[in-house]
C-alpha positions in Angstrom: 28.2 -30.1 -91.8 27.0 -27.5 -94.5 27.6 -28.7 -97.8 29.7 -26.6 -100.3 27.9 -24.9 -102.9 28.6 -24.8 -106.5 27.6 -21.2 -106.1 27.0 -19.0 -103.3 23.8 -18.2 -102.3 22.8 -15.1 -100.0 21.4 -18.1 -97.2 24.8 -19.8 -97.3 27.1 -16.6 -96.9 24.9 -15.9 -93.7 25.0 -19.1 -91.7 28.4 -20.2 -93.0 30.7 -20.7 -89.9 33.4 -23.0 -91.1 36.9 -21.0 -91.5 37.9 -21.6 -95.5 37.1 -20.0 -98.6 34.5 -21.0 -101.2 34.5 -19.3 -104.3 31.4 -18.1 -106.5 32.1 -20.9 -109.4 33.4 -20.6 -112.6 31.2 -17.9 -113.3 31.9 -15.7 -110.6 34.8 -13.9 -111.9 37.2 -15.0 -109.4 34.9 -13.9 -106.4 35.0 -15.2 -102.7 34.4 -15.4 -99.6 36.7 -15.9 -96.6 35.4 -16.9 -93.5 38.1 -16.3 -90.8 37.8 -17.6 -87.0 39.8 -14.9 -84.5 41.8 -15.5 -81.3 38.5 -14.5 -79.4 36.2 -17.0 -81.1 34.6 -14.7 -83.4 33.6 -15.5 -87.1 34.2 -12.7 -89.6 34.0 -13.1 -93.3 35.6 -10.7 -96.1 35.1 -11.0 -100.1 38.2 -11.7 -101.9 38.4 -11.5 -106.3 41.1 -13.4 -107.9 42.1 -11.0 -111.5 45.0 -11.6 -113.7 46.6 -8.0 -113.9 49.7 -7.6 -116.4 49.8 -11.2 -116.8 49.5 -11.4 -112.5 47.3 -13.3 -110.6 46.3 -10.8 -108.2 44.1 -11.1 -104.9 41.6 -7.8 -104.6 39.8 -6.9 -101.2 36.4 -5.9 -101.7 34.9 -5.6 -98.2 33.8 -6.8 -95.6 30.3 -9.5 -94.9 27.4 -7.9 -94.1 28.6 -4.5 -95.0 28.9 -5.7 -98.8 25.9 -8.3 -99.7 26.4 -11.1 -102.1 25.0 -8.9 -105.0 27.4 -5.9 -104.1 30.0 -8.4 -104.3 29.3 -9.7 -107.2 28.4 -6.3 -109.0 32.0 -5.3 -108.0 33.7 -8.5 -109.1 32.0 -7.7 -112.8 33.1 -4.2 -112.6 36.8 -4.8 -111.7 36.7 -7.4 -114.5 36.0 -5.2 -117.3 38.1 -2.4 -116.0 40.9 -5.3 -116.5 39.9 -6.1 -120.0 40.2 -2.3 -121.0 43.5 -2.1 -119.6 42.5 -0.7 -116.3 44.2 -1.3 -112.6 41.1 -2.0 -110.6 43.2 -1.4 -107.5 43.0 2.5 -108.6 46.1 3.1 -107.2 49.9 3.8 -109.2 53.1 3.8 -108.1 53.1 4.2 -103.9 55.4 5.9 -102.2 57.7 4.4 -99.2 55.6 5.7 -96.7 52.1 3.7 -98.4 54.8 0.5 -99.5 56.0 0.4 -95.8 52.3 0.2 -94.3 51.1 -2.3 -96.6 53.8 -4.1 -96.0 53.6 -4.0 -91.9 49.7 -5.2 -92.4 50.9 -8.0 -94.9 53.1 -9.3 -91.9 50.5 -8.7 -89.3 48.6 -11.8 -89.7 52.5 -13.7 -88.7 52.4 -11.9 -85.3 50.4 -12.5 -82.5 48.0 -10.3 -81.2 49.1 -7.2 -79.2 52.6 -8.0 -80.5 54.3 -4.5 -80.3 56.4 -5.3 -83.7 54.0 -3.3 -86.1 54.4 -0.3 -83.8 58.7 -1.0 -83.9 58.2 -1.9 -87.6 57.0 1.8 -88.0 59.0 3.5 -85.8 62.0 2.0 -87.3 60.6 3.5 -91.0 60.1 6.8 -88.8 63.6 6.9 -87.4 65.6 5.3 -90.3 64.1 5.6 -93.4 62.5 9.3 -92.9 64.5 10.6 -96.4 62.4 7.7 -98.0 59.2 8.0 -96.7 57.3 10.7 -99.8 59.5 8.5 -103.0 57.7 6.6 -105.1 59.0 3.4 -104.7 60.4 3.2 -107.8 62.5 6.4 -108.0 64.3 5.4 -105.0 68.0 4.1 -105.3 70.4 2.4 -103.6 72.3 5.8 -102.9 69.3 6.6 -101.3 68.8 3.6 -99.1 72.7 4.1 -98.1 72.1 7.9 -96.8 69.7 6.1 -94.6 72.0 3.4 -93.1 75.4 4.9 -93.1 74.7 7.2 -89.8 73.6 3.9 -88.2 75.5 1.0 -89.4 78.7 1.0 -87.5 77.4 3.4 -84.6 74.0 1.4 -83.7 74.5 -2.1 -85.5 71.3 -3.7 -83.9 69.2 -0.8 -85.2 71.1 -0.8 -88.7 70.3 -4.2 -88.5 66.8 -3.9 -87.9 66.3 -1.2 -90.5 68.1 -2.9 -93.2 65.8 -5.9 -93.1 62.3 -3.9 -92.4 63.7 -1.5 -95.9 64.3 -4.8 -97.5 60.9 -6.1 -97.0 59.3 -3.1 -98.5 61.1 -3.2 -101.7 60.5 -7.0 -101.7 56.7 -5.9 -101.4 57.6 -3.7 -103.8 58.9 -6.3 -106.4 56.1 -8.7 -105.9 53.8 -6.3 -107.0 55.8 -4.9 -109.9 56.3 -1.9 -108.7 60.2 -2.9 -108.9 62.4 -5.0 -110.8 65.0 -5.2 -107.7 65.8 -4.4 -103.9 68.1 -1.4 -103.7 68.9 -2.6 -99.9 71.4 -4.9 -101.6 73.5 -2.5 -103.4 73.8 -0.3 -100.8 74.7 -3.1 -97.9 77.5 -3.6 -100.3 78.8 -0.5 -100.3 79.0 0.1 -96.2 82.1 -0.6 -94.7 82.4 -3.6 -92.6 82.1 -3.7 -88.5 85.1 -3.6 -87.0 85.7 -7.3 -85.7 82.8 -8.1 -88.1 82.6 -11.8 -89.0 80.2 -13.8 -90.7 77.8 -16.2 -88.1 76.4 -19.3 -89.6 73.4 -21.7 -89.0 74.0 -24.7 -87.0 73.9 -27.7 -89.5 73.7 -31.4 -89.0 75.8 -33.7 -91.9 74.0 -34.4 -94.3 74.0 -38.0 -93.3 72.3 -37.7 -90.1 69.6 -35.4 -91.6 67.3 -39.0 -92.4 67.2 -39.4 -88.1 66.8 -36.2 -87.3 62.8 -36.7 -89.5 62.7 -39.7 -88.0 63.2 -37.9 -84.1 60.9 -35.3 -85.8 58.0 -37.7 -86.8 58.0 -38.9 -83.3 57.3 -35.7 -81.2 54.1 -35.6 -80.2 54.0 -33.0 -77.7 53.8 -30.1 -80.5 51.3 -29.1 -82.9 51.2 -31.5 -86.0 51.0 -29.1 -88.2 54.4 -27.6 -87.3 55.5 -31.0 -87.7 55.3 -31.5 -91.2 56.5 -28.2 -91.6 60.1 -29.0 -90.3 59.6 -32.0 -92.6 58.9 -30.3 -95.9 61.6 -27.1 -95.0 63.7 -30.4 -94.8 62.5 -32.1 -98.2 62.5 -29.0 -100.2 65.4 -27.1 -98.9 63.6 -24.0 -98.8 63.7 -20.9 -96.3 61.5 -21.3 -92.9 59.1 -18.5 -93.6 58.5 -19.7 -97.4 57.1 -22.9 -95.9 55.3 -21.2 -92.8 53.5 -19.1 -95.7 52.9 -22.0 -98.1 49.1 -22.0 -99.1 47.2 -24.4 -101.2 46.7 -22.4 -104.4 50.1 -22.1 -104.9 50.3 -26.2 -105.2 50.1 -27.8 -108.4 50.0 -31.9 -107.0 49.9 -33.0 -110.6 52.5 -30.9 -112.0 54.5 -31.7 -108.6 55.6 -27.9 -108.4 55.1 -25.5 -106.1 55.5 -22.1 -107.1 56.0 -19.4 -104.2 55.1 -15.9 -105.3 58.1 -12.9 -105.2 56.7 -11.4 -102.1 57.6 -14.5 -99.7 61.2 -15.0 -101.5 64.3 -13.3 -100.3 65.4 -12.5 -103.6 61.9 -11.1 -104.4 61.4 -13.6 -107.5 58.6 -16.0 -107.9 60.6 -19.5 -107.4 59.2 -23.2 -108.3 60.0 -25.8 -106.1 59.8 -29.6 -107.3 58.0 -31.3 -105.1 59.4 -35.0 -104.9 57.4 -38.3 -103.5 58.6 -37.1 -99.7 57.4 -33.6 -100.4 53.7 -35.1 -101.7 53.5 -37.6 -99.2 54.3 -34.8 -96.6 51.3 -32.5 -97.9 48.9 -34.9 -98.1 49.2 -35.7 -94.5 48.9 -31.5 -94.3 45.9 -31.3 -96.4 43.9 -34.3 -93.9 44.8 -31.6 -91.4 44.0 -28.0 -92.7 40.4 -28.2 -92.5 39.5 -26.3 -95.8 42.5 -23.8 -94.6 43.9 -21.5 -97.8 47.1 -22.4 -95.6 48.8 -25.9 -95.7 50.2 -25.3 -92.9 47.6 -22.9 -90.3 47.9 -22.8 -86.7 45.2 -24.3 -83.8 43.8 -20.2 -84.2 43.3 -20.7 -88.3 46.3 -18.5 -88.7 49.8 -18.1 -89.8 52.0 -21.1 -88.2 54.1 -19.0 -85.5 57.2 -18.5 -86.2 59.0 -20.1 -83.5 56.8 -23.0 -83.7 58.6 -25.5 -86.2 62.2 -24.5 -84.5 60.4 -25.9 -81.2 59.4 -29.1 -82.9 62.9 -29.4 -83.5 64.3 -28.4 -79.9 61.5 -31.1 -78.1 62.9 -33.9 -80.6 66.5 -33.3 -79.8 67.9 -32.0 -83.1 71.0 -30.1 -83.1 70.6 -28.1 -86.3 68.5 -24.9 -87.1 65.5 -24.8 -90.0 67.9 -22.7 -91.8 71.0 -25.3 -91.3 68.7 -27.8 -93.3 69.7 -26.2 -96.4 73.4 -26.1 -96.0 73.0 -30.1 -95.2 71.2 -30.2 -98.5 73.7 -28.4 -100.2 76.5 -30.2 -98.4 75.3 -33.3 -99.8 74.7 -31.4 -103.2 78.5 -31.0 -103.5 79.4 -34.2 -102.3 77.3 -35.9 -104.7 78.8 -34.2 -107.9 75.9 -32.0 -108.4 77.0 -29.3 -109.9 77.0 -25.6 -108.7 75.2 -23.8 -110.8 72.5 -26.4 -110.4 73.2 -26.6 -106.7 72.6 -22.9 -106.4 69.2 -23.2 -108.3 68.1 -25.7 -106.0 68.5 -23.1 -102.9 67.0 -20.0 -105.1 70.1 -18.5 -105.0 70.6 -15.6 -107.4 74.4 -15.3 -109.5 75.5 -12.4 -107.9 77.3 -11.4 -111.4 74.9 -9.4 -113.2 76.9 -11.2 -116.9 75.7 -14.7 -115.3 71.8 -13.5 -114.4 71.8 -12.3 -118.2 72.9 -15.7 -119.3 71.5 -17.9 -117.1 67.6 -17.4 -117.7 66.5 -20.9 -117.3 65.4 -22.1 -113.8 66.9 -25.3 -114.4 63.8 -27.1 -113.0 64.2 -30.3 -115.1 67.7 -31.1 -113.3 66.5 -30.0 -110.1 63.3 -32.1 -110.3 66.1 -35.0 -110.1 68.5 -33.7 -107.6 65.5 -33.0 -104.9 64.3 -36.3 -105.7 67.4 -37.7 -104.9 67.4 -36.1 -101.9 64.3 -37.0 -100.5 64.7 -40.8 -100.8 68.2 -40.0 -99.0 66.4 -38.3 -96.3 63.2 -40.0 -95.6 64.7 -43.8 -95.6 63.9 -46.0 -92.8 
């Protein structure tokens, strides 16, 4: 096995074959190098620079290996670096419109789908079709009147396309908000404002009582027909109460073992806020196992390709061990037991990143409450991971 350098080395980036990413050292400016293995078996490595824009860690492409050598890499890592210290947005780019937001959003999700999948084609159509008066605003001059010209034709008329196009819209303004091009998702506003379906009515997750959550890990730990991987996924989505495709996403840099938090960035969050989970002794134990597993991985959780987990994969951990609940369900058993245990709301709410939906109580309540929520998780977990 090739042994990581301290700092890269023009032999090492050419022979390297191990999917991962090794960084320059702490004198490379944030450079490195990700080596990737595809579906087919092939090995392709791309440079990656890690800046703090604004006060935001931000990853930076800088092309691909051999087109751009070790020294090109590093001569553009040193350039983008002072261009931050004098202010400057080495991406080169302002404020995108719709139209540039809505593709990098589709390739952000690409890497999620599986190869040949057709949903980056129906991703765009949809933005064709549905979102055409958006398509040449700058993201950030686009309201929620706006976004509700776009749905109303569709939303009682076509409710599966409505459907469709009010989630793909969402995801572009969550893009949006992760990179600070926005300070909120106008979708919201404007789903607000529609009428309702007639014989509309809410669906909810399947959800087990809370007090049979502790066998359902148990019937999970003991499926051993499915990837591991996807494994200890269901367990953490269980032990943290957070959203399926948080977890699928998780990756290792945004892991703080010592400070037991995990903070996922605004991008991955439905509310399009950065969110820090506590991570309790069941949540640690849980990613330890994971880290044994990821070989090197930036993902805690990759697939057998060294991708994104699939999407369907943890829910079919849960159908092969017998458990009569969905990922999603998981959370209202949490917050089931939340209520029953005299936690209050407000701190119960917190612990699910939900966001007040009174803009009086988001101006008040500024504070993440992570200190309380450090206790009620823990609290949890030993509930849920007894023998």
């Amino acid at each position: 096995m090739m042994k990581r350098p301290r700092t890269l080395s023009a032999a090492f980036v050419r022979t390297v074959s191990r999917p991962g990413v090794y960084g320059d050292g702490r004198g490379g400016r944030g450079l490195s190098l990700r080596v990737h293995r595809t579906r087919d078996g092939r090995i392709t490595k791309t440079w990656r620079q890690r800046v703090r824009i604004e006060g935001r860690l931000t990853s930076i492409g800088l092309g691909p290996y051999p087109e751009v050598t070790l020294a090109e890499a590093r001569q553009k890592a040193l350039d983008n670096s002072r261009g931050v210290r004098l202010g400057q947005d080495p991406r080169g780019r302002g404020v995108p419109t719709f139209a540039a937001a809505a593709k990098r959003t589709i390739e952000l999700h690409r890497d999620a789908w599986k190869a040949g999948s057709p949903l980056p084609e129906q991703w765009a159509s949809t933005f064709r079709l549905h979102a055409a008066p958006l398509m040449d605003k700058p993201v950030d001059r686009i309201t929620s009147a706006d976004v509700l010209r776009c749905l109303t034709p569709i939303w009682n008329s076509k409710p599966a396309a409505a459907r469709k196009a009010r989630h793909r819209i969402h995801a572009v303004f969550r893009w949006c908000i992760g990179r600070n091009y926005r300070s909120d998702n106008p979708v919201d506003r404007a789903v607000e404002a529609l009428p309702k379906a007639n014989g509309y009515a809410p669906t909810h997750h399947r959800a087990l009582p809370h007090g049979e959550v502790a066998a359902a890990i148990r019937a999970v730990r003991r499926t051993t027909d499915t990837h591991p991987a996807a494994v200890l996924c269901v367990e953490l989505i269980v032990l943290t109460a957070v959203r399926p495709g948080e977890a699928r996403g998780a990756r290792w840099d945004e892991i703080d073992m010592d400070s037991r938090v995990w903070t996922i960035p605004a991008a991955r969050m439905k509310a399009g806020r950065k969110f820090a989970v506590p991570l309790s002794t069941g949540a640690l134990d849980v990613l330890e196992r994971a880290r044994k597993l990821s070989g090197g991985s930036p993902l805690v959780f990759p697939a057998r390709t060294g991708r994104l987990l699939p999407r369907k994969a943890p829910l079919r951990v849960l159908r092969r061990a017998g458990v009569a609940s969905t990922l999603h369900g998981f959370r209202s058993s949490a917050r089931s037991w939340m209520a029953e245990s005299g936690v209050s709301a407000e701190v119960a709410e917190a612990c699910l990143a939900h966001v007040p939906r009174s803009k009086v109580v988001q101006a008040y309540q500024r504070s993440d409450l992570l200190e309380r929520r450090v206790e009620v998780m823990q609290e949890w977990s030993e509930r849920v991971t007894r023998r």
